[in-house]
C-alpha positions as CSV (number, residue, x, y, z in Angstrom):
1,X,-21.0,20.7,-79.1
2,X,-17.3,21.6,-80.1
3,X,-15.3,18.7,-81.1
4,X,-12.6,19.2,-77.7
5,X,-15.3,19.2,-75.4
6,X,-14.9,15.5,-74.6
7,X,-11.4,16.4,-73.8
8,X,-10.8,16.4,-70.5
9,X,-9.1,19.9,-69.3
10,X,-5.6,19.6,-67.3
11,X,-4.4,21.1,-64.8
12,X,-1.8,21.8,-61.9
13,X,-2.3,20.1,-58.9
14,X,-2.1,22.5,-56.3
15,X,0.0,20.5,-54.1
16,X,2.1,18.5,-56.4
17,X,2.6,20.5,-58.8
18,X,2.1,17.5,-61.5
19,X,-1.1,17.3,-64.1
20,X,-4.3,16.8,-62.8
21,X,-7.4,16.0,-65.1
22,X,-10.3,18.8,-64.5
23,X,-13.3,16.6,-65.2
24,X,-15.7,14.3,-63.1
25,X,-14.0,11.4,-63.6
26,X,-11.2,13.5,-61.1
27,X,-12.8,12.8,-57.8
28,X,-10.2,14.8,-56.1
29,X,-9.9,17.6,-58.7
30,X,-8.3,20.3,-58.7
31,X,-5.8,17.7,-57.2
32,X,-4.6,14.3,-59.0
33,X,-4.6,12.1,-56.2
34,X,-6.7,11.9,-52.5
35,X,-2.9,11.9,-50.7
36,X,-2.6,15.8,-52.3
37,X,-6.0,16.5,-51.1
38,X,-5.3,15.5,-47.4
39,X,-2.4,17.2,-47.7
40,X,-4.0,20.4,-48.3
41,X,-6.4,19.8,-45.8
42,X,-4.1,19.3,-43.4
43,X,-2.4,22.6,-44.0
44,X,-5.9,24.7,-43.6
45,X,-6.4,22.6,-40.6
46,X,-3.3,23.8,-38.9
47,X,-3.6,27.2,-40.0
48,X,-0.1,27.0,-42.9
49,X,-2.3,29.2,-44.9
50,X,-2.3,32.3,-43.7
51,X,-3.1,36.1,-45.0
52,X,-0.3,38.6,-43.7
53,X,-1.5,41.7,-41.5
54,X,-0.2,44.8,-39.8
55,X,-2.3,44.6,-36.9
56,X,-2.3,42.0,-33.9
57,X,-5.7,40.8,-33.8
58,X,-8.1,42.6,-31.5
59,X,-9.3,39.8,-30.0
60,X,-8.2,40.3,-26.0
61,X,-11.8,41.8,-24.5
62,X,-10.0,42.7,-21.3
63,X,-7.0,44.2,-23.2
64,X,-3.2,42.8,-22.6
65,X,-2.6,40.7,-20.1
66,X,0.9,41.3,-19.9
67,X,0.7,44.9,-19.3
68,X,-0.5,46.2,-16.3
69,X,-2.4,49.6,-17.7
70,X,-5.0,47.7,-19.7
């Protein structure tokens, strides 16, 4: 076993930005604390993360509402 492996690896809280430690001892990791975690969560939850499209969602199965040829 290399001599660093008992190192434990840092790294950027996703959140925070500040140094988290990468290792079991982390039980939040990737994040340093359990307040950056929720924090996270809370953005998935609410739907802040997002992947940008071109197209509206095709999700009406009776088409538009709105407009009155559908």
């Amino acid at each position: 076993m290399p001599a660093d492996a008992k190192t434990p690896k840092h790294v950027i809280c996703p959140t925070c930005g500040g140094e988290s430690v990468y290792a079991p001892s982390n039980r939040w990791r990737p994040f340093c604390s359990e307040r950056c975690r929720n924090i996270d969560l809370g953005a998935w939850a609410s739907e802040q993360f997002r992947v940008p499209t071109q197209n509206a969602p095709d999700d009406l199965e009776f088409g538009d509402p709105k407009r009155a040829d559908s």
